[in-house]
C-alpha positions in Angstrom: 0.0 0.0 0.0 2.9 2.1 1.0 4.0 1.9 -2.7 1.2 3.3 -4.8 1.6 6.9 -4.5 4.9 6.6 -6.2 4.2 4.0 -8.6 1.2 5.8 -9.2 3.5 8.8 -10.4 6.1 6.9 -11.8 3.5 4.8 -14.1 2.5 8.8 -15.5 6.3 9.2 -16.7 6.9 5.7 -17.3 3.9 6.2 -20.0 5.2 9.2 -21.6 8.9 7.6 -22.2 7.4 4.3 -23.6 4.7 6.3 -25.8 7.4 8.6 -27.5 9.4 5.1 -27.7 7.0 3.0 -29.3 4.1 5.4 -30.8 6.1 6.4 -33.5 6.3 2.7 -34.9 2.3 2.7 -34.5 -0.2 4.9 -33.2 -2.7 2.1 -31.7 0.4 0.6 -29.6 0.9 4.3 -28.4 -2.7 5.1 -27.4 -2.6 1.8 -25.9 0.2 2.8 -23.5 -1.3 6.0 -22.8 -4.3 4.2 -21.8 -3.2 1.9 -19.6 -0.7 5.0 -18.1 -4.1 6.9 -17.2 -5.8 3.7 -16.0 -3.1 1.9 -13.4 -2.8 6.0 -12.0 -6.7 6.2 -11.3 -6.9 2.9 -10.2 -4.5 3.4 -7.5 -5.6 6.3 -6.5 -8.9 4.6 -5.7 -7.2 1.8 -4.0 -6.1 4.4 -2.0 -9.9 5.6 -0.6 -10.5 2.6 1.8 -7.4 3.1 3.9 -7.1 6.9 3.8 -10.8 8.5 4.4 -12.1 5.7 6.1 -9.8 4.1 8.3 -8.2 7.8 8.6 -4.6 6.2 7.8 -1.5 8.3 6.0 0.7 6.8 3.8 4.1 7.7 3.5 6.9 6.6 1.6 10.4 7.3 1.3 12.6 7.6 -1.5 15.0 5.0 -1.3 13.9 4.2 1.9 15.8 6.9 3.6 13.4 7.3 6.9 13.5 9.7 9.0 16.3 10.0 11.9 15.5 10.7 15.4 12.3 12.7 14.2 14.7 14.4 11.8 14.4 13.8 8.2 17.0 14.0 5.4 15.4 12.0 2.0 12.7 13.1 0.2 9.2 11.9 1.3 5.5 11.4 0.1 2.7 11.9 2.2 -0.8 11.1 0.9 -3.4 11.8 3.7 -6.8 12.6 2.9 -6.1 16.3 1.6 -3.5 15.5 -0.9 -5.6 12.2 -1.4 -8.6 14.3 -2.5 -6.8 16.3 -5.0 -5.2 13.2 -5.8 -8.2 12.1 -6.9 -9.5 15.0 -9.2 -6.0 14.9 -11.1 -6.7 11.0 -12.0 -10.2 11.6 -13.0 -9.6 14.6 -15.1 -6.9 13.1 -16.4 -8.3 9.8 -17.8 -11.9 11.6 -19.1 -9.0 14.1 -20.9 -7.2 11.5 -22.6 -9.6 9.3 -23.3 -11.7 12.5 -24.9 -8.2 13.5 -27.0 -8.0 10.0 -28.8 -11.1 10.9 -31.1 -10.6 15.0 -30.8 -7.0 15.3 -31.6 -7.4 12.3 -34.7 -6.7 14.6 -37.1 -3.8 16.4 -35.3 0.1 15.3 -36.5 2.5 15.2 -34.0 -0.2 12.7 -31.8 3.0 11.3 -29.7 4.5 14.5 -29.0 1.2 15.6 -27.5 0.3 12.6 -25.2 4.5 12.2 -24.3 3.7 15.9 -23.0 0.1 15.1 -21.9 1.4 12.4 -19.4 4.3 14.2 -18.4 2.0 17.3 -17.5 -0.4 14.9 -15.7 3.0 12.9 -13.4 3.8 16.8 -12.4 0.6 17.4 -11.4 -0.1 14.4 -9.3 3.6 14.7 -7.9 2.6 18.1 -6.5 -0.3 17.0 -4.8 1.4 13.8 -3.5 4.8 15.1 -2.4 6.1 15.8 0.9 9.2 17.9 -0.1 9.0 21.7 -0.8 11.9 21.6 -3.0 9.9 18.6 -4.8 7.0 20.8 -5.2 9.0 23.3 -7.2 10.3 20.7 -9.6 7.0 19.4 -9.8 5.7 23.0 -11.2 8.6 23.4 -13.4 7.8 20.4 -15.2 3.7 21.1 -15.0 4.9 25.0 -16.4 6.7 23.6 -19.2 4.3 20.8 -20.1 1.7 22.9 -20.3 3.1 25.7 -22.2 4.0 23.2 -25.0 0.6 21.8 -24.9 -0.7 25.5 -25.3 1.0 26.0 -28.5 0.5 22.6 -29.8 -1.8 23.5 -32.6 1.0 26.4 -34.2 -1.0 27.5 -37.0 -4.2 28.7 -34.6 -4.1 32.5 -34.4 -1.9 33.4 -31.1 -1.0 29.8 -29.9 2.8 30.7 -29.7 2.0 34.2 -28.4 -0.2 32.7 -25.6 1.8 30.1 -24.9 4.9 33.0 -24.3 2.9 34.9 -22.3 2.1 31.9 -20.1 6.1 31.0 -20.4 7.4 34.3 -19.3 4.6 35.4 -16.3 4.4 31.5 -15.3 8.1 31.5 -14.4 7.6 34.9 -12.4 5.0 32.3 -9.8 8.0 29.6 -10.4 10.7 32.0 -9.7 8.4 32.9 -5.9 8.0 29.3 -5.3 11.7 28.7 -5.7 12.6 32.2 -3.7 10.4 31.0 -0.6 11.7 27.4 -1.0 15.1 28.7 -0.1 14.4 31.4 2.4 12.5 28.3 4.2 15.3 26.3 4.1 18.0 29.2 5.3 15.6 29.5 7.9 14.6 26.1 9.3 17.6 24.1 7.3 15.1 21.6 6.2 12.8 20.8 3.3 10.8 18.5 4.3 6.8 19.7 4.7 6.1 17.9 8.0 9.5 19.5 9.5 8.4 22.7 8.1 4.9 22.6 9.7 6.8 21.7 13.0 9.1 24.8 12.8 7.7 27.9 10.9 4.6 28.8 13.5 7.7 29.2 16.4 10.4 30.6 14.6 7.9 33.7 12.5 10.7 36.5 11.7 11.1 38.8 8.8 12.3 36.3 6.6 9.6 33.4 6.8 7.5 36.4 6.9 8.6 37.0 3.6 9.2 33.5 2.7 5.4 33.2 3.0 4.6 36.2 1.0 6.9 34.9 -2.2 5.2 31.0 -1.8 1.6 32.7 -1.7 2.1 34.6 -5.1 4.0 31.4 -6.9 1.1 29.8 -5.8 -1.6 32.4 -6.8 0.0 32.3 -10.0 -0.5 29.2 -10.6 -3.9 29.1 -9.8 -4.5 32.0 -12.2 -6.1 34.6 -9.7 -5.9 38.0 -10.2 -4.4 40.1 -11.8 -2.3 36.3 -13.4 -5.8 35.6 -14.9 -5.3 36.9 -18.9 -2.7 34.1 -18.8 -5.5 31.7 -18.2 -7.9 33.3 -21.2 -4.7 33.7 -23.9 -3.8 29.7 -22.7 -7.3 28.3 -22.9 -8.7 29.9 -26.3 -5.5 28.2 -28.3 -4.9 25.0 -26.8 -7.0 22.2 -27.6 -9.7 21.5 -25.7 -8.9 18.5 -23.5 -5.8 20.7 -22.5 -8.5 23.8 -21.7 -9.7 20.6 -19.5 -5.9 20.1 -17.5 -5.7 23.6 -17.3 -8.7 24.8 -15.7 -9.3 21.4 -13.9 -6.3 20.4 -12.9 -3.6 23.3 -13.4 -5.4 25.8 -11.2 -6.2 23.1 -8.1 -2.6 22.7 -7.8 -2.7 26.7 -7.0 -5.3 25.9 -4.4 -4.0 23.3 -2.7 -0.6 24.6 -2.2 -2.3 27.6 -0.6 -4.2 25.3 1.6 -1.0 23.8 2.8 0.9 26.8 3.0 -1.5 28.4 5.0 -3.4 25.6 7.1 -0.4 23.6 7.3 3.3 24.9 6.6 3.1 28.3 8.2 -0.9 27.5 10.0 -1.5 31.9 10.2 -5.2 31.1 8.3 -6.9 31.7 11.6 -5.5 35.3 11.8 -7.3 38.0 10.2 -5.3 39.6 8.3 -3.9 36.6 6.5 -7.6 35.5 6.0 -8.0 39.0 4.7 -5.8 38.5 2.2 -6.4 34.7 1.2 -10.3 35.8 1.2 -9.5 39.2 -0.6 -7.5 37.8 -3.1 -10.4 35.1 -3.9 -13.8 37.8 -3.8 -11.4 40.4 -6.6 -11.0 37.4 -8.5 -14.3 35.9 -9.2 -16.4 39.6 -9.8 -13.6 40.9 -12.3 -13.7 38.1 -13.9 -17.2 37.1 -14.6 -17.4 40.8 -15.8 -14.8 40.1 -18.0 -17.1 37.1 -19.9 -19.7 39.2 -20.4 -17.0 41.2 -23.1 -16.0 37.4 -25.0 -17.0 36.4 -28.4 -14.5 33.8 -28.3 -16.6 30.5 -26.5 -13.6 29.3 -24.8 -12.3 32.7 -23.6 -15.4 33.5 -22.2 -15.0 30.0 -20.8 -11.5 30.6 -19.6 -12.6 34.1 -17.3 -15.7 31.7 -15.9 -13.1 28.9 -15.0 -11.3 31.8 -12.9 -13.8 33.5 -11.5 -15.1 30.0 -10.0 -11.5 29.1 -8.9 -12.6 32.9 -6.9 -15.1 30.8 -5.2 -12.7 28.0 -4.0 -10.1 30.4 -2.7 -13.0 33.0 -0.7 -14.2 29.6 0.8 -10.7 28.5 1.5 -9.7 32.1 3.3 -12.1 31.5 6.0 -9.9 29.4 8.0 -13.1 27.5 9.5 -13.6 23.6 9.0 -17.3 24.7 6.8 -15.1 27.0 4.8 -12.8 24.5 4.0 -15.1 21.9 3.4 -16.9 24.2 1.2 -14.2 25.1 -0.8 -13.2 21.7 -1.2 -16.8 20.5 -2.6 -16.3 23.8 -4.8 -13.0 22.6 -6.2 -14.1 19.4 -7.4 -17.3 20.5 -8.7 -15.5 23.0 -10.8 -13.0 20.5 -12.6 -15.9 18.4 -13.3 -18.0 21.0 -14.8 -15.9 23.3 -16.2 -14.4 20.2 -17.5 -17.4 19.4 -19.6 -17.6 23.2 -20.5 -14.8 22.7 -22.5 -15.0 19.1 -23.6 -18.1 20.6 -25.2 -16.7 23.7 -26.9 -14.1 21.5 -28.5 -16.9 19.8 -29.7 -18.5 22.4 -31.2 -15.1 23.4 -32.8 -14.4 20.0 -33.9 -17.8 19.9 -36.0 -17.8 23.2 -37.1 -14.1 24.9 -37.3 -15.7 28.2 -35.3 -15.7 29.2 -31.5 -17.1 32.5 -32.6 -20.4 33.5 -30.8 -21.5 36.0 -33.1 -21.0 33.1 -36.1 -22.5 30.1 -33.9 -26.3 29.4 -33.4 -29.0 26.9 -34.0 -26.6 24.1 -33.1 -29.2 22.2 -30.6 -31.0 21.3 -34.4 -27.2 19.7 -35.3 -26.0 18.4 -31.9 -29.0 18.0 -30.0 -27.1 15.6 -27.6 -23.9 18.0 -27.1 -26.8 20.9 -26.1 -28.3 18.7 -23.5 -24.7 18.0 -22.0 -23.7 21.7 -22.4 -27.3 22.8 -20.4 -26.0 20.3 -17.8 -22.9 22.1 -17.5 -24.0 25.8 -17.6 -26.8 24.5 -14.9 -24.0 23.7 -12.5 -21.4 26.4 -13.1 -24.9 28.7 -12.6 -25.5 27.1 -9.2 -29.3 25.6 -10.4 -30.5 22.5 -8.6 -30.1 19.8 -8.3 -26.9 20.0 -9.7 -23.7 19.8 -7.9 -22.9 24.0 -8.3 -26.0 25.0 -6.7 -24.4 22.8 -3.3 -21.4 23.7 -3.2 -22.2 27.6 -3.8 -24.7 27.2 -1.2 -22.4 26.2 1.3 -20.2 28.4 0.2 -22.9 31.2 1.3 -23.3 29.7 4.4 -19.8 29.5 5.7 -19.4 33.9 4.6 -22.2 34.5 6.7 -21.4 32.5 9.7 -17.7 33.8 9.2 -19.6 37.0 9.6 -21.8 36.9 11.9 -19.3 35.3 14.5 -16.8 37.7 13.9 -19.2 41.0 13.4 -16.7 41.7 10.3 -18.6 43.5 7.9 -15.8 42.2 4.9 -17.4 39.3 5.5 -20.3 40.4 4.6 -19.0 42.5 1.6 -17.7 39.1 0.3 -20.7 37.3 0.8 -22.9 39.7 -1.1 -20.1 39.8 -3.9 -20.4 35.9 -4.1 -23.8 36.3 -4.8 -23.9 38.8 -7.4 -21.4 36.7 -9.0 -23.5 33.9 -9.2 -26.2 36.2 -11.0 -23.8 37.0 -13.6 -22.6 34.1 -14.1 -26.1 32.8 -14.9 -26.8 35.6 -17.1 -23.8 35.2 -18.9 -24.9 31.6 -19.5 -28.0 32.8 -21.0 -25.9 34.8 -23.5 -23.9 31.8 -24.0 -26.9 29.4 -24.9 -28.7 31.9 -26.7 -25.5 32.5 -28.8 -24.4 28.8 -29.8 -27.0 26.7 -29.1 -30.1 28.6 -29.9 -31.2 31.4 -32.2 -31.1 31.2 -35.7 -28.7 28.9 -38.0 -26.4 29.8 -40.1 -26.4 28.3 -44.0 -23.3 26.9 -43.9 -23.6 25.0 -40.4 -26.9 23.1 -42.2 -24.8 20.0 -42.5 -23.4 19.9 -39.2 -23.4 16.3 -37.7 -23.4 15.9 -33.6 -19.9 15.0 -32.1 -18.5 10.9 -32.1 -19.8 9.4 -29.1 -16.2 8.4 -28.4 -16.7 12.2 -27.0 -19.3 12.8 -25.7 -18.6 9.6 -23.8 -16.2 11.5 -21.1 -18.5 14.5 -21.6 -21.2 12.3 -20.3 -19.6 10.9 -17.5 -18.9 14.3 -16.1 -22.3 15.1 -16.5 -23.2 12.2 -14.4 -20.7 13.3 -11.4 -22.0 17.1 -12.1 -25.8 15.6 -11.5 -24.6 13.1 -8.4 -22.6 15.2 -6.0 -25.8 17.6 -6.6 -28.3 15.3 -5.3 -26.3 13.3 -2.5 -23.8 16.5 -1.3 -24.1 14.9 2.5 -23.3 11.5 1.9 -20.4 12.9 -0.3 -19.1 15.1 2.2 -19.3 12.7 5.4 -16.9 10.1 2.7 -14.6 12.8 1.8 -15.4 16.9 2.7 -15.0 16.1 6.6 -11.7 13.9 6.2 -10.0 16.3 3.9 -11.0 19.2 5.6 -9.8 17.4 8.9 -6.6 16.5 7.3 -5.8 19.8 6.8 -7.0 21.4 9.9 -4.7 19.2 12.1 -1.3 20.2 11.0 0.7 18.3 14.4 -1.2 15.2 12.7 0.4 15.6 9.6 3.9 16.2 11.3 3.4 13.7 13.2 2.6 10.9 11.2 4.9 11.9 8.1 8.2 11.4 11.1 6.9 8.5 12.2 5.6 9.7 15.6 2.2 9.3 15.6 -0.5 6.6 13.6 -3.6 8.6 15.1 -5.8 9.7 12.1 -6.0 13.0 11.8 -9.8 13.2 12.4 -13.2 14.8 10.3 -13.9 18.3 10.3 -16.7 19.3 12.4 -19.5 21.8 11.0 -23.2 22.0 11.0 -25.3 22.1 7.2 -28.5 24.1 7.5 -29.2 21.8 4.0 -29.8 23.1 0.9 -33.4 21.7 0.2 -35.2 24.3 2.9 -37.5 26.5 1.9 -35.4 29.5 2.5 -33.1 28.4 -0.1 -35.7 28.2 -3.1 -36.5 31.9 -2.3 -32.9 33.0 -2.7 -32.7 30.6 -5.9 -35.9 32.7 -7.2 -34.1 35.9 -6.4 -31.3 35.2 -8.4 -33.0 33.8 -11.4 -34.9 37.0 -11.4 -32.4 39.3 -10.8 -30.8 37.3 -14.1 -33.3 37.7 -16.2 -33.5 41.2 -15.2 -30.2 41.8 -16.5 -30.9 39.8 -19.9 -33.8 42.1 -20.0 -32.9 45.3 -19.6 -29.7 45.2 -21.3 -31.3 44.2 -24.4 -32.6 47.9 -25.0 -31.6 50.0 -27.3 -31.1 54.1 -27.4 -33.4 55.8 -29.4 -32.0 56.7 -32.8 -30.1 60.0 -33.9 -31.6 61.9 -36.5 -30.2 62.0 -40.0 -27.8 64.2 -40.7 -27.8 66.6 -43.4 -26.8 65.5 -46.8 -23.5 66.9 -48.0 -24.3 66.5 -51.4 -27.9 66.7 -53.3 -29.8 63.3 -53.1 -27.2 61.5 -50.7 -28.0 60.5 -47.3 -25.0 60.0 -44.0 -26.2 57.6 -42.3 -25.7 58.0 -37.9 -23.2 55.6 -36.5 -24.8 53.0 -34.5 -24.3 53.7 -30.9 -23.7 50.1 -29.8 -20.4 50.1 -31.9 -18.9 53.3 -30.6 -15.3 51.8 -29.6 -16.0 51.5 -25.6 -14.7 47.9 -25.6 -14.1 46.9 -28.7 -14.9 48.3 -32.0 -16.1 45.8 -34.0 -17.2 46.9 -37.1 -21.1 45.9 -37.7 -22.0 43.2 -38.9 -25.1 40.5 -39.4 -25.4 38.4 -35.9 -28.9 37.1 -34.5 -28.6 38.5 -31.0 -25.1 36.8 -30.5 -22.4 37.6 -28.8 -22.3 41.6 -28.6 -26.2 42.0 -28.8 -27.5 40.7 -26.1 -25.3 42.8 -23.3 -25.2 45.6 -25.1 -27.2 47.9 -22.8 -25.5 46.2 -19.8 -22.1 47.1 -20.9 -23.0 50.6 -22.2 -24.2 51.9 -18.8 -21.0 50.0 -17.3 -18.4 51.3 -20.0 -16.3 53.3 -18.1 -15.6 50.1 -15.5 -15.5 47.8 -19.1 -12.9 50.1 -21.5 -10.3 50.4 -18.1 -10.3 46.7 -18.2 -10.3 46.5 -21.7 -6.9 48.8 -21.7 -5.6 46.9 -18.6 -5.9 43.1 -20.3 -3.8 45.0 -23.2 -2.2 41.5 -24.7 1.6 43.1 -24.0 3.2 40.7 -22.3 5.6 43.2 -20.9 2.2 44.7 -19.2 1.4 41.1 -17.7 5.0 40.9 -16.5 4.7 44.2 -14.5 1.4 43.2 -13.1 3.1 40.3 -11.4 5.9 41.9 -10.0 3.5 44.4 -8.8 1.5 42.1 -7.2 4.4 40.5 -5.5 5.5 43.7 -4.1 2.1 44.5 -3.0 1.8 41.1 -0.9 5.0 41.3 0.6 4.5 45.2 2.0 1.3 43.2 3.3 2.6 40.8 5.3 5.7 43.4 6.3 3.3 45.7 7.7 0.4 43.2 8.8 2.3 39.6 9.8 
């Protein structure tokens, strides 16, 4: 038992070489390893489940059997508990559905063993990460996870701005890598070890200016890599160009290793969530995130884009939840985190289907598709339903306890940022449902275009991993007890009890680490259905309003005898973008119109801010480092 964690990382690398090795002599005998790669990793993963999150055991191993010393260790060590086990678990799965979705979507693609060499080298990293017990380990881990990933990002070369996307994720990605690696060694100057469990042991009793600032450079490598603001045009530029089962990795898998390295720097390593102002900041850091970017959908005619700034603004939710520092907040970030990958993961899965049948992820081009792909608009409905936190669906559960934990947060501190973040949460919800409408309306619905008459729906060889996520996205809706009393409480737990996971990775202790302990109110009562009703109004309110027009200008006066100038349409005065007009049946510009010409101001600075200059995204980093670390100077 003691050996699957590593053979289940090893079998992810061991994949990739033997796939480059034999692939190129036939692609069937590659697929097949690749395959079997993603199958022995999930499959030990859930062998894992019995002894980890119900019998509360943690399983370590040692590289090369090097054990710890007289409490001291010196090798490098993996620790699965039931924290890293739960993320564990939503690498494998979104790994597998991935692959086994890329055998039919990237077909027509050359260069098929180069991809899944990369694919399963991306998807080891990954599940190294989450597995590893080693700082230092950690930061190899992301190197190889950065690099992987900005490969697979400019894959296709001949899409319009793969290889500039896949720089800009290159060149701001290795300012989060260059933190991580800056905190790694002020850690180690500090405390002279490596090792996590060591770490956790050390750091709360030995806080002085330079863990202080340790901490701050480890919290922006790890915001960085789970995209939040202001790292989140690197998420949009990567997603709209890289094929869609790596849209999947990305937002499903890419941005949880961001999350849970802030859950264990923060819980665990350094354990300063429970003071305010580093919950201020974890908490702060999540509620900017998920309002600027579900604006920022509203302004996509790109599906995947629009797609991309969703991903991140739900990734808002996860971190808000996680800044609580209470075992509901936790838990509720947790649910959150693996309800996004699974339906933001079928989000993409089916835009890649619609670009696979039709070439286009244009809105303003799409439409009438449910007539084509009636089966694709049925899984796509699933997924907007969740990621719009609608019953019974698992979004409307997680977002719900979500709610609950800001205003208990609040009312038992009397903090009104609390508050403030709750309300924001919310409204965010509202938009994102609106911005669904849009979304539906656009592809989906409407009017159809000539040339899409002939469309045919997606192989089922796709929508069969589109449907399975449909099924968890429908499941962990209507059973979000039973789901979180399995694995919530024990993961939450896990990380709550940071001498337990000292303890236990040096070989002092066997004692489980325990479940979290919180109270549901439920998310059947009555109270709830009036709130849902709110924000399905207040939606619809939006799609309402902001469908008007202005009244039109006059015509002017004729320069010359007999000719008319005709006014300039208001709605394509160059507040966000310019576009030029052009025939579209309510698509992607139309049906926000009036919403974003009474918020232009707010839209064109954030039009001029996401510029596309790398050099601009560079700066913003570095400014956000420096900002966090005159935080925690001041503040910790």
């Amino acid at each position: 038992m003691e050996n699957l964690p590593i053979l289940a990382i090893m079998t992810l690398f061991m994949g990739a070489f033997l796939n480059s090795l034999l692939g190129r002599r036939s692609r069937k005998v590659g697929n097949t390893v690749v395959f079997i790669a993603m199958a022995l990793a999930l499959g030990m993963m859930l062998a894992l489940i019995r002894p980890v999150f119900f019998e509360g055991r943690t399983i370590c191993y040692w590289m090369g059997g090097w054990a710890p010393d007289a409490g001291w260790a010196y090798g490098i060590g993996l620790e699965v508990d039931a924290l890293s086990l739960f993320f564990g678990l939503i690498v494998t799965i979104a790994v597998m559905v991935s692959g086994v979705y890329s055998f039919t979507y990237m077909a027509r693609d050359d260069s098929q063993v180069n991809f899944y060499t990369l694919f399963l080298m991306l998807s080891g990293a990954v599940l190294g990460l989450v597995l590893s017990g080693d700082l230092f380990n950690v930061y190899v881990m992301v190197e190889i996870m950065t690099f992987s990933a900005v490969a697979l990002t400019a894959f296709r070369n001949d899409y319009d701005g793969a290889l500039e996307g896949a720089f800009k994720y290159l060149v701001v990605g290795s300012i989060g890598s260059t933190s991580l690696l800056v905190g790694t060694i002020l850690v180690y100057a500090n405390l002279h070890t490596l090792n996590m469990a060591q770490i956790a042991q050390l750091a709360p009793s030995h806080m002085n200016a330079t863990m202080v600032t340790a901490f701050a450079f480890l919290f922006v490598g790890f915001a960085t890599k789970a995209f939040l603001f202001p790292f989140q045009p690197l998420a949009a530029d990567a997603h709209a160009v890289a094929p869609a089962s790596i849209s999947l990795m990305i937002s499903g898998v890419l941005t949880k290793c961001g999350v849970y390295g802030i859950i264990r720097l923060t819980y665990d390593l350094f354990q300063n969530i429970s003071e305010s102002t580093v919950s201020y900041l974890v908490t702060g850091f999540g509620m900017v995130t998920m309002f600027i970017c579900v604006t920022m959908a509203f302004n996509q005619h790109n599906f995947k884009r629009l797609l991309a700034f969703h991903s991140i603004s739900q990734v808002g939710y996860v971190i808000t939840a996680v800044g609580l520092g209470t075992p509901l907040g936790l838990s509720a970030g947790l649910y959150h985190a693996i309800n996004h990958t699974l339906f933001k993961g079928l989000l993409f899965l089916v835009a890649g289907a619609v670009q696979h049948e039709t070439g286009s992820l244009d809105l303003d081009d799409l439409g009438g598709l449910s007539k084509n792909m009636p089966r694709t608009t049925a899984l796509f409905l699933i997924g907007a339903a969740s990621i719009s936190g609608l019953p019974p669906f698992n979004g409307f559960a997680s977002k719900w306890m979500i709610y609950q934990a800001l205003f208990e947060k609040a009312g038992s501190t009397g903090n009104f940022f609390y508050i403030l973040a709750c309300v924001v949460a919310l409204l965010t919800s509202v938009l994102t449902l609106a911005s669904f409408i849009k979304v539906t309306q656009s592809v989906f619905f409407g009017q159809r275009r000539a040339k899409y008459a002939d469309v045919k729906e997606c192989p089922a060889a796709m929508r069969l991993p589109m449907w399975i996520l449909a099924i968890f996205c429908v499941v962990l809706g209507l059973f979000p007890e039973q789901f979180g009393n399995w694995f919530l409480r024990p993961a939450a737990g896990a990380a709550l009890n940071a001498e337990a996971y000292a303890a236990q990775m040096l070989g002092g202790s066997t004692a489980a680490a325990g479940a979290a302990e919180y109270t549901l109110i439920g998310a059947w009562q009555p109270i709830v259905w009036l709130l849902l009703l709110v924000l399905v109004c207040c939606a619809m309110t939006i799609v309402a309003v902001s469908g008007r027009r202005s009244e039109p200008e006059p015509l002017a006066e004729p320069d010359v005898e007999d000719e008319q100038v005709l006014p300039e349409n208001a709605k394509y005065e160059p507040f966000f973008s310019g576009e030029e007009s052009h025939y579209s049946q309510v698509g992607g510009s139309d049906l926000f119109w009036g919403f974003k010409e009474n918020l232009k101001k707010y839209f064109s600075f954030w039009h001029d801010w996401h510029s596309g200059i790398v050099n601009d995204y560079a700066l913003y980093g570095v400014l956000c480092l420096a900002a966090v670390l005159c935080y925690c100077a001041v503040f910790l």
